[in-house]
C-alpha positions as CSV (number, residue, x, y, z in Angstrom):
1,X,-14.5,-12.1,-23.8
2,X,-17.5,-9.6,-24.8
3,X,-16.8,-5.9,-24.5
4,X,-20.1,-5.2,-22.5
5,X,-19.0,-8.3,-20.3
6,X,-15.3,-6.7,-19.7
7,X,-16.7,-3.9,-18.8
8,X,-18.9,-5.0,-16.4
9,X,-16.0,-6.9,-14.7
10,X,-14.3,-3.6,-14.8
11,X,-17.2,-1.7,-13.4
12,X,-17.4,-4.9,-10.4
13,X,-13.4,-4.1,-9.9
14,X,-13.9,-0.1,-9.3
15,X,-17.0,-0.9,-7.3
16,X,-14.7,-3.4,-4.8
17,X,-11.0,-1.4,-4.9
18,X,-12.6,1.8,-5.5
19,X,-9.3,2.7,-8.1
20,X,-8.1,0.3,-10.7
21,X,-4.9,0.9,-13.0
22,X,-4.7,0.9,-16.8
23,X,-1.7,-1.6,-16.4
24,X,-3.2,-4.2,-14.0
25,X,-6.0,-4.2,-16.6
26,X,-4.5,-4.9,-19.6
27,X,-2.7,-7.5,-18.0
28,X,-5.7,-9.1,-16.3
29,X,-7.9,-8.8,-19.6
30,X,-4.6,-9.9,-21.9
31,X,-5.7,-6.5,-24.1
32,X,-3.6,-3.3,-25.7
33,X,-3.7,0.2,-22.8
34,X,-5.7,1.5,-26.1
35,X,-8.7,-0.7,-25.7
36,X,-8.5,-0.6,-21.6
37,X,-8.8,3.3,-21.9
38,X,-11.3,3.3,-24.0
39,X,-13.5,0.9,-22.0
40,X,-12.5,3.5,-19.6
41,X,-13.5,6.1,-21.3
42,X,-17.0,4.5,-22.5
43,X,-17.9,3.6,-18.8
44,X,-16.9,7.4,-17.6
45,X,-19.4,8.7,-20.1
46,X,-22.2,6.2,-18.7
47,X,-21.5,8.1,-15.3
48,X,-20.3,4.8,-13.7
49,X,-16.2,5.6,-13.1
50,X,-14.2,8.5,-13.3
51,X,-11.3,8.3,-15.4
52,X,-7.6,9.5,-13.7
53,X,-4.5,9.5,-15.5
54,X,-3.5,5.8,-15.9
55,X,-6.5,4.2,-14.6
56,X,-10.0,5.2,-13.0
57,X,-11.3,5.7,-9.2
58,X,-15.0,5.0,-8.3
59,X,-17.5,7.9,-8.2
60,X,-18.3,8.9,-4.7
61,X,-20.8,11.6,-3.0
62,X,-18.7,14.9,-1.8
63,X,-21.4,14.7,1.1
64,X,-20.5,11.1,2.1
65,X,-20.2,10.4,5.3
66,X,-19.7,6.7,6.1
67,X,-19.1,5.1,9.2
68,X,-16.0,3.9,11.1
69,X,-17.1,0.5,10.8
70,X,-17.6,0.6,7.1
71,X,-14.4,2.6,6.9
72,X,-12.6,-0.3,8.9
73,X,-13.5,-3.0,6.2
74,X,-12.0,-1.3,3.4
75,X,-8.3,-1.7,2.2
76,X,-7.1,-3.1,5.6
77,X,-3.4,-4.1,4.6
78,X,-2.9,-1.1,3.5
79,X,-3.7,1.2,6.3
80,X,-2.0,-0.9,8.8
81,X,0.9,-0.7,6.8
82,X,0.7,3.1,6.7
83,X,-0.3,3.0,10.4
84,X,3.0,1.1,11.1
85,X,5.3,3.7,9.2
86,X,3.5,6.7,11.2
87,X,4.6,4.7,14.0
88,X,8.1,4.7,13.1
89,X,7.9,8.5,13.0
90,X,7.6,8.4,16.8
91,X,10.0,9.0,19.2
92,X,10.5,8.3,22.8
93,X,8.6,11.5,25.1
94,X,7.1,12.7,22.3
95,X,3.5,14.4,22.6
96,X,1.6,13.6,19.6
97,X,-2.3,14.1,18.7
98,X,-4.2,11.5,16.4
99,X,-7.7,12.3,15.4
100,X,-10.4,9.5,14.4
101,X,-10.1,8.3,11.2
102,X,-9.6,4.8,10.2
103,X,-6.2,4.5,9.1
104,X,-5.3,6.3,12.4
105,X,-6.9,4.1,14.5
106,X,-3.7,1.3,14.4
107,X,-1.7,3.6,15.8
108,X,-3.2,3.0,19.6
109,X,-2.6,-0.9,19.1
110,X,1.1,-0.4,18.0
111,X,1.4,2.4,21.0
112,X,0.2,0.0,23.5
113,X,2.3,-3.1,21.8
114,X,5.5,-1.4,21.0
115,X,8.6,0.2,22.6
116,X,7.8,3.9,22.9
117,X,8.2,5.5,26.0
118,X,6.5,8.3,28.1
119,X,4.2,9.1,24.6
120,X,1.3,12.0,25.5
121,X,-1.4,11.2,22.6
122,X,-4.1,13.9,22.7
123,X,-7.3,12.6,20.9
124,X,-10.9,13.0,19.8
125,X,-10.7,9.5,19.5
126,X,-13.0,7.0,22.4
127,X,-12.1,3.9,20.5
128,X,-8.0,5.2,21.2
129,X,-8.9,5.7,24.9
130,X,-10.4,2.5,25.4
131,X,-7.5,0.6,22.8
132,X,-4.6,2.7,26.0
133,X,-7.2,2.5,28.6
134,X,-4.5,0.3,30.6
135,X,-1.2,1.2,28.8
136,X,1.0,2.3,31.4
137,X,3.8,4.0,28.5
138,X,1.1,6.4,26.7
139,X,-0.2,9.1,28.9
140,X,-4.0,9.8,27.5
141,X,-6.0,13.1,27.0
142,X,-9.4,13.1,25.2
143,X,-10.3,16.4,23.9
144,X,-14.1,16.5,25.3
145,X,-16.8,17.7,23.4
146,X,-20.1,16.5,21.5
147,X,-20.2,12.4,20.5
148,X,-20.3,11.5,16.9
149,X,-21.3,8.2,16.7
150,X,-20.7,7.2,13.1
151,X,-16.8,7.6,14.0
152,X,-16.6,7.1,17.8
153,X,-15.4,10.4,18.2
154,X,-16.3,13.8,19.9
155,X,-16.2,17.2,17.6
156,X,-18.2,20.7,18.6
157,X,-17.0,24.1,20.3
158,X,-15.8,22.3,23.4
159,X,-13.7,20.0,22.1
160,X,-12.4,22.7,19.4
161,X,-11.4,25.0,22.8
162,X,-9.9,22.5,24.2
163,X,-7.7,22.0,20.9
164,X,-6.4,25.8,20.9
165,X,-4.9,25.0,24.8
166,X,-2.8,22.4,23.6
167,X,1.2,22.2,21.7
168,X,2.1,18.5,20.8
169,X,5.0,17.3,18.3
170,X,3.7,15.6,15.7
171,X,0.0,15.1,15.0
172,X,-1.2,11.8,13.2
173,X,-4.3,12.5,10.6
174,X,-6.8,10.9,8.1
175,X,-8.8,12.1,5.3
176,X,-11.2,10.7,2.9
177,X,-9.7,12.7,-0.4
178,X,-6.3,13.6,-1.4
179,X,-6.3,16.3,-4.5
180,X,-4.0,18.2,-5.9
181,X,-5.9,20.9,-6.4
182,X,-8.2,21.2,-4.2
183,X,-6.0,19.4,-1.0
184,X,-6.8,17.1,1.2
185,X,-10.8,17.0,1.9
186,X,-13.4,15.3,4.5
187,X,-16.6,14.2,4.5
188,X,-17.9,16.3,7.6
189,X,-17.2,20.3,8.1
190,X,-17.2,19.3,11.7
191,X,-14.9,17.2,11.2
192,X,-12.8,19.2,9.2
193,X,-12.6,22.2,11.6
194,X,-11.4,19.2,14.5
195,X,-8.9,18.4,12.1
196,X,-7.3,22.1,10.7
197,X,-7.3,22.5,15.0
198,X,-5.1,19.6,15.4
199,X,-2.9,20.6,12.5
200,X,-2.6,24.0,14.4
201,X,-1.5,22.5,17.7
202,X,1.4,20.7,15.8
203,X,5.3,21.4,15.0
204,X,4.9,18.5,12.8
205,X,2.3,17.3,10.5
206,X,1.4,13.4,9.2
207,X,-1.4,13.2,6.8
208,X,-2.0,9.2,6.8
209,X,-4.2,8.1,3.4
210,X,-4.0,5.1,1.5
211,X,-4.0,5.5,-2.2
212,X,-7.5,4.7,-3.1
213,X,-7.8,8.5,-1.9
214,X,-6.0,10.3,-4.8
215,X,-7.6,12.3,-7.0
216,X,-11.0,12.3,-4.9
217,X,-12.4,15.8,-3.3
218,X,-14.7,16.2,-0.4
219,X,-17.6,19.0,0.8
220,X,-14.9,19.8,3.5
221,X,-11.1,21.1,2.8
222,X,-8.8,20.2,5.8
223,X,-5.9,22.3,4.3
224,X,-4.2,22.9,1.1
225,X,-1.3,20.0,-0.2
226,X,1.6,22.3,0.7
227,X,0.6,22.9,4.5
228,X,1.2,19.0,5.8
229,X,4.5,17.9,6.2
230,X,4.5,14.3,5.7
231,X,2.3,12.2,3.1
232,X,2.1,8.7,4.1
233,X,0.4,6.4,1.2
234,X,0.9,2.5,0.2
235,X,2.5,1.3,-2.9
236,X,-0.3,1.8,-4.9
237,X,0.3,5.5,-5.5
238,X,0.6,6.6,-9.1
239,X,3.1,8.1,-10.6
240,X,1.3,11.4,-11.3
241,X,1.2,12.0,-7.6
242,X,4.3,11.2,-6.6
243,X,5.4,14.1,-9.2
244,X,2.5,16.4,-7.9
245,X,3.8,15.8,-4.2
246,X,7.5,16.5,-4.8
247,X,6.1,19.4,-6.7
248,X,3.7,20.7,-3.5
249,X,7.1,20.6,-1.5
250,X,5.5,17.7,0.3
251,X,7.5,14.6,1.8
252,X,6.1,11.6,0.7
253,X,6.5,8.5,2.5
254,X,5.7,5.2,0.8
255,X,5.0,2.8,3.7
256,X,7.5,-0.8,2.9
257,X,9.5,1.3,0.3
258,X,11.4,3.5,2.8
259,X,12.9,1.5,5.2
């Protein structure tokens, strides 16, 4: 195969999974890590990937701010597998708080279909009210405030005073970029201020990202890396982060790796 032809199935590959791995290329393309990095490498310098350590992630706008149904068509497997070891953290009368984000939004489905009892799930969440509308095991408190319609969910002062009323157990959140550096990020400072609220109101924290979000960085810093409890990625975590996370003093659970 042609170089410029590789490298346009590369390109097609970071475009679709939004993070590809050295590894997986080489064995897909039959070639040496040497000439995958330096596709790599030639492709970063055209503006069209961003190069991480042992692969690349696509290039995305810090200011992105994409909906919840284009959120719910990306790397499905994945979050529900995440959104079923969250799950597992639960525990019979506990009072937990999710917020809106995609990977989140299982939880309400397993809730509603699983053994739990007397669960108090505090949300900003309308597509979790309507998912426990009629589930007689989760007791249900939306937080109020103004509607954002892109994620079905309600942000704003009102909904941010309700937040500082409120003590729950564990709370259960998403983010759109998970960095090392600069923590865990979102898309929306609205957003972001609903989410350091709900991190506030909890003994224990759950960030829930799959791991097409390392290594990216948003307009909006939730909290710093060492200030969530629990990590909860997929498989497809590199190495590098594991490291980082043990380093940051965070637990890191790998969801179908732990149990």
């Amino acid at each position: 195969m042609l170089a410029h032809k590789r490298k346009e199935l590369i390109k097609e590959m970071v475009d679709k999974y939004r993070i590809v791995r050295v590894s997986d290329l080489s064995e897909r393309f039959q070639l040496s890590d040497v000439t995958i990095r330096r596709d790599l490498k030639e492709l970063e310098e055209a503006g069209l990937l961003k190069r991480t350590h042992g692969g690349a992630i696509k290039i995305t706008n810090a200011a992105l701010d994409p909906s919840l149904v284009d959120l719910e068509t990306i790397r499905v497997k994945e979050k529900m597998l995440i959104a079923r070891e969250a799950y597992q953290q639960i525990r019979d009368n506990d009072a937990i708080i999710i917020d809106a984000s995609s990977t989140v939004a299982y939880l309400p489905t397993l809730l509603k279909n699983g053994d739990k009892k007397n669960i108090t799930l505090v949300t900003n969440s309308f597509r979790a009210v309507m998912d426990l509308i009629d589930c007689e095991n989760v007791e249900v408190i939306h937080i109020g405030g103004q509607v954002r319609r892109k994620l079905q969910s309600s942000i704003g002062p009102i909904a941010e005073t309700s937040l500082r009323s409120l003590i729950v157990d564990k709370a259960f959140l998403g983010c759109n970029g998970v960095d090392f550096r600069c923590g865990f990020t979102t898309t929306n400072l609205y957003e972001g201020q609903i989410k350091r609220l709900m991190m506030q109101s909890a003994t224990e924290i759950y960030m829930l990202a799959d791991s097409s979000k390392f290594h990216q960085s948003f307009i909006s810093v939730v909290a710093p890396i060492d200030q969530v409890d629990y990590l909860i990625t997929d498989s497809g975590v590199d190495q590098e982060s594991i490291a980082e996370s043990e380093k940051a003093g965070i637990h890191l659970i790998v969801a179908g790796q732990n149990r």
